[in-house]
Backbone and ligand atoms as CSV (ligand in chain L), in Angstrom:
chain,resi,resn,atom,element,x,y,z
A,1,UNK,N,N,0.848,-1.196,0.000
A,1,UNK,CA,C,0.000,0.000,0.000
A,1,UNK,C,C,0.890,1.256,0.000
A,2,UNK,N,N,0.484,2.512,-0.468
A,2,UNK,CA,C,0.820,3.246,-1.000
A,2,UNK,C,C,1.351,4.113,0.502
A,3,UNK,N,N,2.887,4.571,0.796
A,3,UNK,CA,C,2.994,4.951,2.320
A,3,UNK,C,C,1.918,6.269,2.514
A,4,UNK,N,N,1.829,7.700,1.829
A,4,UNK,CA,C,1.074,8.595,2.279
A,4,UNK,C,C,-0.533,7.940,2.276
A,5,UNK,N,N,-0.649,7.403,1.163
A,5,UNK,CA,C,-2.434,6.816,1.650
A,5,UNK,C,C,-2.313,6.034,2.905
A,6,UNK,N,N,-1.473,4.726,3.317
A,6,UNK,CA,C,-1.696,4.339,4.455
A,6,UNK,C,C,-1.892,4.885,5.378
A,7,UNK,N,N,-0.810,5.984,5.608
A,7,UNK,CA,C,-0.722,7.419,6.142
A,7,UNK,C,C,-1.866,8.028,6.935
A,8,UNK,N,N,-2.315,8.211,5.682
A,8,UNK,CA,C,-3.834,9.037,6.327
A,8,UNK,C,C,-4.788,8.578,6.674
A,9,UNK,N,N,-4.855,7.109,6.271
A,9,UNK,CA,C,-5.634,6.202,6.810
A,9,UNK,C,C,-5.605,6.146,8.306
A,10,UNK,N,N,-4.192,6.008,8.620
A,10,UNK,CA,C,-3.814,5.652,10.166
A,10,UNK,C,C,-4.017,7.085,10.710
A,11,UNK,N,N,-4.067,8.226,9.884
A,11,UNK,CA,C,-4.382,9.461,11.076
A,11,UNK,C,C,-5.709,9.257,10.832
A,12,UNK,N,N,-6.545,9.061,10.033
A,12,UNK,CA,C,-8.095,9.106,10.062
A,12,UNK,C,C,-8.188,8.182,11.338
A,13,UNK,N,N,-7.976,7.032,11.861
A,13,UNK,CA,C,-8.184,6.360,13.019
A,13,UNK,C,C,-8.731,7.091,14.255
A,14,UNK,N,N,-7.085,7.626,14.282
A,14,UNK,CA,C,-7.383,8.488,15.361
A,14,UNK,C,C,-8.216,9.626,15.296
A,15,UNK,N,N,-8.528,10.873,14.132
A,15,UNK,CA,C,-9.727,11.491,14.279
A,15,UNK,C,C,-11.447,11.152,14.376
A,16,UNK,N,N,-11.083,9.718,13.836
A,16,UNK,CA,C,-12.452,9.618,13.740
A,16,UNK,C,C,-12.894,9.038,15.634
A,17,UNK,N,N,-11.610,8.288,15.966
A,17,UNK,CA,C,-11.934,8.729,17.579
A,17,UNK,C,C,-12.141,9.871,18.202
A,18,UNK,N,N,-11.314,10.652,17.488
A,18,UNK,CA,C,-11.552,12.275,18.387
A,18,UNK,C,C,-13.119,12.590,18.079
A,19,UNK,N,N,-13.542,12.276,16.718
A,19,UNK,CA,C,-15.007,12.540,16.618
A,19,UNK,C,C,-15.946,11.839,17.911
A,20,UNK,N,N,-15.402,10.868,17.838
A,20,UNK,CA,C,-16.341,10.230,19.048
A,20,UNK,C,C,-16.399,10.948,20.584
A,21,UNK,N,N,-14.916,11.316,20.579
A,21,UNK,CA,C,-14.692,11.898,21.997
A,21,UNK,C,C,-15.511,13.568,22.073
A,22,UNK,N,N,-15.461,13.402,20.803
A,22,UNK,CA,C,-15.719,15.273,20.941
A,22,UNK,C,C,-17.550,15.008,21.122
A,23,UNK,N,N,-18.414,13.922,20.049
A,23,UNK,CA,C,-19.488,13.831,20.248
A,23,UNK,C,C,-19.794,13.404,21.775
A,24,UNK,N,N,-18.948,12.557,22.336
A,24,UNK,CA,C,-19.485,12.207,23.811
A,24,UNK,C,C,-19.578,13.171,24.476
A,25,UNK,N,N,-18.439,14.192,24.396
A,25,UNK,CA,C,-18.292,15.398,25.343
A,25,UNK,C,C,-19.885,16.474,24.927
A,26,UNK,N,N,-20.710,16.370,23.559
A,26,UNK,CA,C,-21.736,16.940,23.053
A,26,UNK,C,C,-22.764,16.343,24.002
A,27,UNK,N,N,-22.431,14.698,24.287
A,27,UNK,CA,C,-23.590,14.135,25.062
A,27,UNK,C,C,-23.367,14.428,26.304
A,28,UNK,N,N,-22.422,14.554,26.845
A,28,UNK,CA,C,-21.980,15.014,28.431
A,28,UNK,C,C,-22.811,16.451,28.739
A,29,UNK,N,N,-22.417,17.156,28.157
A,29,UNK,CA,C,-22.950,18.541,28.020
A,29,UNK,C,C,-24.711,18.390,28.188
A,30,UNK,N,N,-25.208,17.471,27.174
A,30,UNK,CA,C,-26.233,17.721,26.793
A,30,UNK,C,C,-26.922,16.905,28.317
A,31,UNK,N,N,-26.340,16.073,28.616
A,31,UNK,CA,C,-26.968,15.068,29.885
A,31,UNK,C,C,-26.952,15.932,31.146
A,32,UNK,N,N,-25.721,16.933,31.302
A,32,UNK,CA,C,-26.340,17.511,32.694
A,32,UNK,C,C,-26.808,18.921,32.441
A,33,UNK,N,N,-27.241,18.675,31.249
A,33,UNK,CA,C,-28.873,20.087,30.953
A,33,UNK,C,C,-30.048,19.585,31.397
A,34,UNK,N,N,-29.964,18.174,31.259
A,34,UNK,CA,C,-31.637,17.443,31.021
A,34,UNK,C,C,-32.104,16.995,29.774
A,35,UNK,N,N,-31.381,17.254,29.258
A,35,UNK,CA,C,-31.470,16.798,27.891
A,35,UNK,C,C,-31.577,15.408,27.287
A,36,UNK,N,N,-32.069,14.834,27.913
A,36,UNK,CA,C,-31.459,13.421,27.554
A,36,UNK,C,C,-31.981,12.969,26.057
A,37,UNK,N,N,-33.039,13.362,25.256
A,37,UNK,CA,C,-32.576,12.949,24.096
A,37,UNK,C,C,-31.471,13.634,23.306
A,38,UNK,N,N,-31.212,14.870,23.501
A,38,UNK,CA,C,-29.697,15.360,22.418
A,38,UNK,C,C,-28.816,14.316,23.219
A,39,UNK,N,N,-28.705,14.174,24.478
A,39,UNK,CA,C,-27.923,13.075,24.941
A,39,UNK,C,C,-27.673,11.993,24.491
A,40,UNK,N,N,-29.023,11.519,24.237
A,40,UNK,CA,C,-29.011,10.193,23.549
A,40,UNK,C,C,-28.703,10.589,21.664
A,41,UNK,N,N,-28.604,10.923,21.440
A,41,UNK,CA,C,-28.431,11.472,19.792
A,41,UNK,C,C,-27.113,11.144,19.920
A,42,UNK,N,N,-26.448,12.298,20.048
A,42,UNK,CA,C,-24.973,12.226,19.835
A,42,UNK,C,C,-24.359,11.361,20.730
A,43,UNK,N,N,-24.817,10.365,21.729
A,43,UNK,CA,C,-24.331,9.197,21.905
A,43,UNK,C,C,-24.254,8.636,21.148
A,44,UNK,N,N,-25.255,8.203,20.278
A,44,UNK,CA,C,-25.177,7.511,19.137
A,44,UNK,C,C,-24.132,7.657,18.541
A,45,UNK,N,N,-24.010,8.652,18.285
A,45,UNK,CA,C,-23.639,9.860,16.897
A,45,UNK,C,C,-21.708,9.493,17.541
A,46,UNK,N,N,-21.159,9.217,18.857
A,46,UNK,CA,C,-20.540,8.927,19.265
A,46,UNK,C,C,-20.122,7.440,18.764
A,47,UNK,N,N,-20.956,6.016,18.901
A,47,UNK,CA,C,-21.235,5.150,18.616
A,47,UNK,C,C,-20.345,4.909,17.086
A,48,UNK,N,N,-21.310,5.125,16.172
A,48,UNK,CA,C,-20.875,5.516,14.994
A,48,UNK,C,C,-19.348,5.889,14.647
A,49,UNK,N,N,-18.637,7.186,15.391
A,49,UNK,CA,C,-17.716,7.534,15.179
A,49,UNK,C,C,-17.023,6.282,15.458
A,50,UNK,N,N,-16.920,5.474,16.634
A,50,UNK,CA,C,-16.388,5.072,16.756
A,50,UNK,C,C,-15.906,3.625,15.953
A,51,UNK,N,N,-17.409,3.093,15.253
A,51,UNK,CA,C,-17.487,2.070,14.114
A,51,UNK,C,C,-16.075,2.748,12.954
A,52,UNK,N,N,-16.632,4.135,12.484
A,52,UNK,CA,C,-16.094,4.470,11.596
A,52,UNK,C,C,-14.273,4.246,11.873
A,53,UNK,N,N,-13.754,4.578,13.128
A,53,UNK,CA,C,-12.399,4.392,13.462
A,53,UNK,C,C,-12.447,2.753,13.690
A,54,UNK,N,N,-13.213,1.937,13.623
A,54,UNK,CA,C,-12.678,0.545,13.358
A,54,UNK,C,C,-12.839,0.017,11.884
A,55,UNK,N,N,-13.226,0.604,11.235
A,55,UNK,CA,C,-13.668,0.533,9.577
A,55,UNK,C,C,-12.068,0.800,9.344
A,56,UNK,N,N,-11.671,1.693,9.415
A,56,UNK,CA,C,-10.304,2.097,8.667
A,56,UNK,C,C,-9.254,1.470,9.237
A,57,UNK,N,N,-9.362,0.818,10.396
A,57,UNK,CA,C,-8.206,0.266,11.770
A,57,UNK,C,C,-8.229,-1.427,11.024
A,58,UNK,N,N,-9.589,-1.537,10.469
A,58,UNK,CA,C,-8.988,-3.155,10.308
A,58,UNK,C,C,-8.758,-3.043,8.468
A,59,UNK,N,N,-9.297,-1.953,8.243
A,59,UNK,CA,C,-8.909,-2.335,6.256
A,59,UNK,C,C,-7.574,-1.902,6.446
A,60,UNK,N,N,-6.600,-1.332,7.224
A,60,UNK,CA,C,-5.518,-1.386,7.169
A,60,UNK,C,C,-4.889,-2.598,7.567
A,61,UNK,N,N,-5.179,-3.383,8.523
A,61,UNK,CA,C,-5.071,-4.771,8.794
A,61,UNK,C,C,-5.023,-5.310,7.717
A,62,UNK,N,N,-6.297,-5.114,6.986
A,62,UNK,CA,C,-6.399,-6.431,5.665
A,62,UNK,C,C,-5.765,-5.994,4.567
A,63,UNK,N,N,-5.210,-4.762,4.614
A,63,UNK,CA,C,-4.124,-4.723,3.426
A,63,UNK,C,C,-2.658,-4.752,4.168
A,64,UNK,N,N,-2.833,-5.976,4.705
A,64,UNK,CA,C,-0.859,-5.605,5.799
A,64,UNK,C,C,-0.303,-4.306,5.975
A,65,UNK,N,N,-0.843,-3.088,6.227
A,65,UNK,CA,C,-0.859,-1.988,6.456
A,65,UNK,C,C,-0.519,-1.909,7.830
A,66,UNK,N,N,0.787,-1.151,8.553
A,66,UNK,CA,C,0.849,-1.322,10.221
A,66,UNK,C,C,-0.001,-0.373,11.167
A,67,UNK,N,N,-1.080,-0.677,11.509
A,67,UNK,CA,C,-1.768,0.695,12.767
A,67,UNK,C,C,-0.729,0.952,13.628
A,68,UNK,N,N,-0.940,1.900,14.000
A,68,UNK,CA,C,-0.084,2.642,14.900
A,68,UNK,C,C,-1.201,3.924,15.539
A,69,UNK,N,N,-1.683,3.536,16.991
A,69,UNK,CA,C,-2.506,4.259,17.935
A,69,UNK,C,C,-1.459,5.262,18.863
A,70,UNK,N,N,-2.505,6.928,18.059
A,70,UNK,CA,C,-2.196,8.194,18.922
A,70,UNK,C,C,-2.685,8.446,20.011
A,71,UNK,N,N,-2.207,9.295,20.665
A,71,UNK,CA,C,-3.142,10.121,21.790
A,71,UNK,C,C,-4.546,10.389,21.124
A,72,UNK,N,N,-5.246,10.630,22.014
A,72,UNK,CA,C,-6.343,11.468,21.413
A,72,UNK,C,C,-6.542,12.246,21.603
A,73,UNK,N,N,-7.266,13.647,21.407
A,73,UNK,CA,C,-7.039,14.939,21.905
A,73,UNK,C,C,-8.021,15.240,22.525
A,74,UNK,N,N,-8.443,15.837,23.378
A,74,UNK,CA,C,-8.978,16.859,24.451
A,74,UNK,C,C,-10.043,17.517,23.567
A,75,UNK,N,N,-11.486,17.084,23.709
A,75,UNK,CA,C,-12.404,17.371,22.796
A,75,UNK,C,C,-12.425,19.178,23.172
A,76,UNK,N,N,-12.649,20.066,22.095
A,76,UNK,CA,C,-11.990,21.664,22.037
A,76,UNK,C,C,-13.473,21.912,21.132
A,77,UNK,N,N,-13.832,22.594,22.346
A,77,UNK,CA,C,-15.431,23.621,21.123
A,77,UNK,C,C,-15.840,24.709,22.319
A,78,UNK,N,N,-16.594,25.361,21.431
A,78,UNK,CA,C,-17.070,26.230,22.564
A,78,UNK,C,C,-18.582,26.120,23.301
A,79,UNK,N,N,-18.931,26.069,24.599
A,79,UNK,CA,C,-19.824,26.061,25.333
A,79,UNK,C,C,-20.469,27.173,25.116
A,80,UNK,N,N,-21.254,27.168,24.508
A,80,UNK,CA,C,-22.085,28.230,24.438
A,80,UNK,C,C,-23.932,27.996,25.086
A,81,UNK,N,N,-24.737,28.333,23.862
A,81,UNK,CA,C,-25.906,27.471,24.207
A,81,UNK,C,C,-25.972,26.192,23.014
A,82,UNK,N,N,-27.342,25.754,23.312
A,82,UNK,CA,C,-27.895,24.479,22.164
A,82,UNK,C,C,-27.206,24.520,20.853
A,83,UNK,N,N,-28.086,25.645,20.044
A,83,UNK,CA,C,-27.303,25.530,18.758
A,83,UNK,C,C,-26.109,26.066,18.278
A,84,UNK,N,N,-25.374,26.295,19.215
A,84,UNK,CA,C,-24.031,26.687,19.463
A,84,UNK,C,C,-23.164,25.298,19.210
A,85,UNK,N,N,-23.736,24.237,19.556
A,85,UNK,CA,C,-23.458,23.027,19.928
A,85,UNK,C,C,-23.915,22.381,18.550
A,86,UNK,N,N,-24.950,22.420,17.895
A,86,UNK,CA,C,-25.276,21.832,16.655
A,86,UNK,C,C,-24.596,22.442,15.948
A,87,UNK,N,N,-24.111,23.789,15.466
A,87,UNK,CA,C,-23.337,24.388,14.853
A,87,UNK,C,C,-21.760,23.685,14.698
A,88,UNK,N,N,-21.323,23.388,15.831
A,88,UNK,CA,C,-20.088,22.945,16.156
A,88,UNK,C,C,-20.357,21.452,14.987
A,89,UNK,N,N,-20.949,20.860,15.821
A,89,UNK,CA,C,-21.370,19.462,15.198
A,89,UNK,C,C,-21.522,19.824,13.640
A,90,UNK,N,N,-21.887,20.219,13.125
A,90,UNK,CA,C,-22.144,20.755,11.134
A,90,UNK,C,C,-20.610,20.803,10.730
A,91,UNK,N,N,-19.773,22.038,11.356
A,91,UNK,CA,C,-18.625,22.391,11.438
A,91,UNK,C,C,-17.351,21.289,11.269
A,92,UNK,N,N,-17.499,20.103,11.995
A,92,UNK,CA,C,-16.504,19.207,12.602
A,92,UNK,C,C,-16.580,18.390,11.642
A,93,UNK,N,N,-18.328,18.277,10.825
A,93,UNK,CA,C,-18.625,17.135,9.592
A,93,UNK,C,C,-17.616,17.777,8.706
A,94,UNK,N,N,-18.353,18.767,8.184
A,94,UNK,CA,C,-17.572,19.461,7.061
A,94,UNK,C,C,-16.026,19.171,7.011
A,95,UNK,N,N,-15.633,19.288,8.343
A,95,UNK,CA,C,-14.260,18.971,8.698
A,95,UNK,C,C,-13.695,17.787,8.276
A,96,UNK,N,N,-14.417,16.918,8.455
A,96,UNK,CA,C,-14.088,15.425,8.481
A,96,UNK,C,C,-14.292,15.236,6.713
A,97,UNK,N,N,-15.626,15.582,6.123
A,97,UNK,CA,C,-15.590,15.505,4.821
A,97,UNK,C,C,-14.228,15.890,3.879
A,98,UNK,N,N,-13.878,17.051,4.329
A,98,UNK,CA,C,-12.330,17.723,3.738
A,98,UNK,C,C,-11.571,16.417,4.146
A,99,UNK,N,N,-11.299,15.710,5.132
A,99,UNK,CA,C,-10.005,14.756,5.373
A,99,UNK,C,C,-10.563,13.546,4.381
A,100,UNK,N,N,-11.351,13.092,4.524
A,100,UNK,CA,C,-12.030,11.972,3.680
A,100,UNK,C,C,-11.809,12.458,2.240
A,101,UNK,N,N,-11.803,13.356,1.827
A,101,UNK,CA,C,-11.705,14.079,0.529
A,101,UNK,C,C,-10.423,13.722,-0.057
A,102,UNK,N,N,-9.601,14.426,0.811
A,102,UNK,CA,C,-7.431,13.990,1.108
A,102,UNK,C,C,-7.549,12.944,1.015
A,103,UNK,N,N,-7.850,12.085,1.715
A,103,UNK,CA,C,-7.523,10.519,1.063
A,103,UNK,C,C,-7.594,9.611,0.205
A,104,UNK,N,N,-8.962,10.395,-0.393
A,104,UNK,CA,C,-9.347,10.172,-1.970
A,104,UNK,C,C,-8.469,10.131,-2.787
A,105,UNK,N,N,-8.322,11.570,-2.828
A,105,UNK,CA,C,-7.451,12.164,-3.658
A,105,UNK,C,C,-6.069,11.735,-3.952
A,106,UNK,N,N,-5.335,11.298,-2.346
A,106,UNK,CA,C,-3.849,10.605,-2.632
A,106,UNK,C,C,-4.089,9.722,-3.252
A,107,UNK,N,N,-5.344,8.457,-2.935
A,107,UNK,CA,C,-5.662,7.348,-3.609
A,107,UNK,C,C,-5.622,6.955,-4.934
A,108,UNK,N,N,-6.335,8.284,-5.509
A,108,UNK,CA,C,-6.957,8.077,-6.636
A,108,UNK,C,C,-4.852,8.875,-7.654
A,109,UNK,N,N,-4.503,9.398,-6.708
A,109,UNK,CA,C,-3.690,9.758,-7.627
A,109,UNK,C,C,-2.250,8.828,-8.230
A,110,UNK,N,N,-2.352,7.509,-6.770
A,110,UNK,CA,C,-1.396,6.329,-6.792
A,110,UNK,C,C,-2.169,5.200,-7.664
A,111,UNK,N,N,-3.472,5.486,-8.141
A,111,UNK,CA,C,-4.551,4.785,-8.814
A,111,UNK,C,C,-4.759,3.271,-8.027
A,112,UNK,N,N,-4.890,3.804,-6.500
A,112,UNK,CA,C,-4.870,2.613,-5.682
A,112,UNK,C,C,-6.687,2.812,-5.660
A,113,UNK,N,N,-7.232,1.848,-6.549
A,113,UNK,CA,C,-8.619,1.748,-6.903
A,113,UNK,C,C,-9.784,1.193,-5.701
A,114,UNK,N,N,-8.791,0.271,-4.798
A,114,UNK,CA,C,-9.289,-0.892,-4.018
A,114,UNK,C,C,-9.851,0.301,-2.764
A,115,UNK,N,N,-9.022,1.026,-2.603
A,115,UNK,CA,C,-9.315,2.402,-1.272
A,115,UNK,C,C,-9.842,3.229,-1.731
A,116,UNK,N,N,-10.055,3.443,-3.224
A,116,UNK,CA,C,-10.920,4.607,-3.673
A,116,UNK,C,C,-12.352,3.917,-3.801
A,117,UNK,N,N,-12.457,2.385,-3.390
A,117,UNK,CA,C,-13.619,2.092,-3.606
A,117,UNK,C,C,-14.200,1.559,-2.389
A,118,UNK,N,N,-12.850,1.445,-1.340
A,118,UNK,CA,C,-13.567,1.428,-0.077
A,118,UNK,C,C,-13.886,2.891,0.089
A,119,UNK,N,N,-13.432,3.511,0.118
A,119,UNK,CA,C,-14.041,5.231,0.735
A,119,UNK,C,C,-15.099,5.701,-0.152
A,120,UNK,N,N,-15.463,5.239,-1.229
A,120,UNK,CA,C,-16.841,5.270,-1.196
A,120,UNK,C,C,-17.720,5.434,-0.399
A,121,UNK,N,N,-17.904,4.748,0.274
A,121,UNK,CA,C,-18.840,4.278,1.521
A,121,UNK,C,C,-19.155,5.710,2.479
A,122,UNK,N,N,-17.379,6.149,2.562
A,122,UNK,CA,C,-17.519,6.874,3.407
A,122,UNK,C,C,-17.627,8.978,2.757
A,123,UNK,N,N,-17.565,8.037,1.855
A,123,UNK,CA,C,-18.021,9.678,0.657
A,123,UNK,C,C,-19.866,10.082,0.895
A,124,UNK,N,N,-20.280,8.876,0.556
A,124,UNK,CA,C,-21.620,9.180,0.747
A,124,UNK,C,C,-22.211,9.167,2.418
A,125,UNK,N,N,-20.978,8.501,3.231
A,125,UNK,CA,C,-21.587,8.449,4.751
A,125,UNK,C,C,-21.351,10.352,5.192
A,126,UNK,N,N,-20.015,10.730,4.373
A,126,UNK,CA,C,-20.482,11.958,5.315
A,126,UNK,C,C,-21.576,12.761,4.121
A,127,UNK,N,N,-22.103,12.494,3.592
A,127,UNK,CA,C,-22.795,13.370,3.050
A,127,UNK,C,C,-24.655,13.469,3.669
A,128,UNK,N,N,-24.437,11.989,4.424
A,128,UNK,CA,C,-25.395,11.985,5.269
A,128,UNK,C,C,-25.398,12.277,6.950
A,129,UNK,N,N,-23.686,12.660,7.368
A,129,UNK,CA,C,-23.542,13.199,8.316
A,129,UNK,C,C,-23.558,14.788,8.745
A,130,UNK,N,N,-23.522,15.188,6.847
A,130,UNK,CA,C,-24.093,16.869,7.110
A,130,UNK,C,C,-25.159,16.864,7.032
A,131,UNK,N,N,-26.260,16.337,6.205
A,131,UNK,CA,C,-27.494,16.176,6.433
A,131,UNK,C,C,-28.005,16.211,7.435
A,132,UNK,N,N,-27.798,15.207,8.327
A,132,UNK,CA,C,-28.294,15.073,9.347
A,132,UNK,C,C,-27.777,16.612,10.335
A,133,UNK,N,N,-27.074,16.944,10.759
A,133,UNK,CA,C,-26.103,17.525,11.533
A,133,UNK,C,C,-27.072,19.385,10.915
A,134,UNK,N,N,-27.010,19.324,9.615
A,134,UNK,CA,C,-27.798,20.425,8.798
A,134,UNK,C,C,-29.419,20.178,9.533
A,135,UNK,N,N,-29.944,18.703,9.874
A,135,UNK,CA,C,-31.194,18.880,9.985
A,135,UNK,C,C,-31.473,18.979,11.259
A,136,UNK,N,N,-30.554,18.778,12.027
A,136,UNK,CA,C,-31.155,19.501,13.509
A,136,UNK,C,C,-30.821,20.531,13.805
A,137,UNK,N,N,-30.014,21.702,13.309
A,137,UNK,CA,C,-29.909,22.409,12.788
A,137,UNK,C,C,-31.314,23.179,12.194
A,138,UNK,N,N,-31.644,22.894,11.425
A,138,UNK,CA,C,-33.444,23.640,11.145
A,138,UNK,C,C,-34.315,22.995,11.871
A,139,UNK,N,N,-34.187,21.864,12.527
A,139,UNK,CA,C,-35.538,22.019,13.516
A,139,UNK,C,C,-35.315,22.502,14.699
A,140,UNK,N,N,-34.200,22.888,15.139
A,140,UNK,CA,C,-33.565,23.647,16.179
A,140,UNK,C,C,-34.179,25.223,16.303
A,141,UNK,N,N,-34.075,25.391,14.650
A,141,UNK,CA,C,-34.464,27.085,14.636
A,141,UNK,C,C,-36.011,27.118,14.926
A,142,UNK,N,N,-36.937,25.747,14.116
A,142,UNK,CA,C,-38.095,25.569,14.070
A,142,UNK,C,C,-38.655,25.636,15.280
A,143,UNK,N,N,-38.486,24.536,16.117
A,143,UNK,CA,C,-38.962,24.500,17.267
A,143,UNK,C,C,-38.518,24.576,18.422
A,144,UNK,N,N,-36.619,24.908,18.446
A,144,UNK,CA,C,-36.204,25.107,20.025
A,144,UNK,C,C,-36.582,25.984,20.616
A,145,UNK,N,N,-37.042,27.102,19.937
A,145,UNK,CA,C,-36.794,28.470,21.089
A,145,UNK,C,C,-38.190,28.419,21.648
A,146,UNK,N,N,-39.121,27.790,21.669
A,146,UNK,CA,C,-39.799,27.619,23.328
A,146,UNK,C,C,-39.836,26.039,24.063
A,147,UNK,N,N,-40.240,26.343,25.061
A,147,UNK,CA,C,-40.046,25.231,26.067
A,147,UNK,C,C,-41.098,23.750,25.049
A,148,UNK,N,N,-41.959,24.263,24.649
A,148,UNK,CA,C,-42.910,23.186,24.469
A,148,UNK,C,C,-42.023,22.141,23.151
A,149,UNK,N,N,-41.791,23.314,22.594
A,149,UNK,CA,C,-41.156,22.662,21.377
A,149,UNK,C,C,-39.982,22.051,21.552
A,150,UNK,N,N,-39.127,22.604,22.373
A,150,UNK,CA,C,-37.979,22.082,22.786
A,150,UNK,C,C,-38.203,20.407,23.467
A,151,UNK,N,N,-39.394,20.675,24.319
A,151,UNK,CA,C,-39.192,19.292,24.892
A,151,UNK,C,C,-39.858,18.087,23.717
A,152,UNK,N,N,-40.509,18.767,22.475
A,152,UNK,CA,C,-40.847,17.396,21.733
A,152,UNK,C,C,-39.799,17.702,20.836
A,153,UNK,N,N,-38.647,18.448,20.188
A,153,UNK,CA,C,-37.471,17.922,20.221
A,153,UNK,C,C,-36.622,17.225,20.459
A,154,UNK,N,N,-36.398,16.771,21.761
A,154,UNK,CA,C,-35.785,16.197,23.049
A,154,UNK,C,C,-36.571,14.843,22.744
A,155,UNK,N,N,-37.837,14.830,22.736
A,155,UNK,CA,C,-38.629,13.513,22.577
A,155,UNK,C,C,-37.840,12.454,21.273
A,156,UNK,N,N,-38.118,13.763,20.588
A,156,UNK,CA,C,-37.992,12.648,19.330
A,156,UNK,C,C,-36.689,12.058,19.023
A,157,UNK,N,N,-35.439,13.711,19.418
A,157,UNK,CA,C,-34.253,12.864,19.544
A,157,UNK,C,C,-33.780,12.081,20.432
A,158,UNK,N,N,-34.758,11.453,21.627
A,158,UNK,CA,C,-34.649,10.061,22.581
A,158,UNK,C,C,-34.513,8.988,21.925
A,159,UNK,N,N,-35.061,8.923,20.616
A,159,UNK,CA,C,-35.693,7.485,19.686
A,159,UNK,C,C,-35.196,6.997,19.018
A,160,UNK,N,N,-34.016,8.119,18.349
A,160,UNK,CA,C,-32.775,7.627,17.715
A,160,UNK,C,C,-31.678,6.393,18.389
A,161,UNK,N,N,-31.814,5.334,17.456
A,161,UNK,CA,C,-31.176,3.842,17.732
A,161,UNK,C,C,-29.982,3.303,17.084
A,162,UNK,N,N,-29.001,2.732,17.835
A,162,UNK,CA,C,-27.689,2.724,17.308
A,162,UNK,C,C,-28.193,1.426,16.052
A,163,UNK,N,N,-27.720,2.138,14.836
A,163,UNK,CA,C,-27.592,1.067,13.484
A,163,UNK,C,C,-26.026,0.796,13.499
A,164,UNK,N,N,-25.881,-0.501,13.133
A,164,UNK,CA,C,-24.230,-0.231,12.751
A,164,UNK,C,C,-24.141,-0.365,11.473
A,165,UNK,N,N,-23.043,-0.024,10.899
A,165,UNK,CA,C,-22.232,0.638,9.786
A,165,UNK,C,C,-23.151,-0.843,8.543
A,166,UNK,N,N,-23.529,-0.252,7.226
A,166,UNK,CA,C,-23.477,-1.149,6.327
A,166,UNK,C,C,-22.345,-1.755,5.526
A,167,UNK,N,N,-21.149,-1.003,5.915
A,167,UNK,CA,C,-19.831,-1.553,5.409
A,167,UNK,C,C,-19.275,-2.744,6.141
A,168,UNK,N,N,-18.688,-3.506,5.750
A,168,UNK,CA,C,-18.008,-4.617,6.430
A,168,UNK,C,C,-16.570,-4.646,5.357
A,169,UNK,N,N,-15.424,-4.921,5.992
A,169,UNK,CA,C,-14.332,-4.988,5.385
A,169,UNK,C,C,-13.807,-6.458,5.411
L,1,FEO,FE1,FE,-16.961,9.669,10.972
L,1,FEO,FE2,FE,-19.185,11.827,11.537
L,1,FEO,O1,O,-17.996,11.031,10.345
């Protein structure tokens, strides 16, 4: 395998943990508001991240590729209010989309086909992680700013259920 694609593979590991750490710290936040469905959301949403850092941890495995585990960093956003917090969350996708992008790109430029067709997967996964991230986001504007609405907000994001990943490597 190609050393800079492996490369970024093995730093994607570790961000896509930091995603997790940074979403838990979203659910921490959100749990001693009362919040317990944004709690339960980005637990999930935690969940996930963390699938996604074993998605890339073992296709490096299966291409004899060596992992090599970083620190992780100290989840860094600002406390503000609610959608201060969904904002962040939109922000961090976008973020992650740009790195997923980089890896493409080295991929596709060593014409290593096999990783440009695993990251597929994850081309269209973040495109449903801004989506989503975009859509609480407008029902945030819709219905957070009073109490009533807020709490069938809260309801509905209780209901959200961990799926795991449709990729298998
Ligand atoms: Fe691993 Fe939220 O993308």
């Amino acid at each position: 395998m190609d050393k800079k694609v492996a490369d970024l593979i093995n730093q994607q590991v570790n961000k896509e943990f930091y995603s997790a750490y940074l979403y838990l710290d979203f659910a921490n936040y959100f749990a001693a508001k009362g919040l317990d469905g944004f709690a339960n959301w980005y637990r999930i949403q935690a969940q996930e991240e963390r699938d996604h850092a074993m998605l890339f941890f073992d296709y490096l495995h299966h291409n004899s590729a060596p992992v090599t585990l970083d620190t992780i960093d100290k989840p860094e956003w600002e406390r503000g209010d609610i959608m201060d917090v969904l904002k962040a969350g939109l922000a961090h996708e976008e973020y992650v989309t740009s790195l997923i992008n980089d890896i493409y790109d080295a991929a596709q430029q060593v014409k290593d086909f096999r990783t440009v067709q695993f990251l597929d997967w994850f081309v269209k996964e973040q495109g449903e992680e801004e989506a989503n991230a975009n859509d609480l986001i407008t029902k945030m504007e819709m219905f957070g700013t009073d109490a009533r609405g807020l709490y069938l907000l809260n309801s509905e994001l209780k209901a959200r259920v961990y799926v795991a990943p449709s990729l298998t490597i």
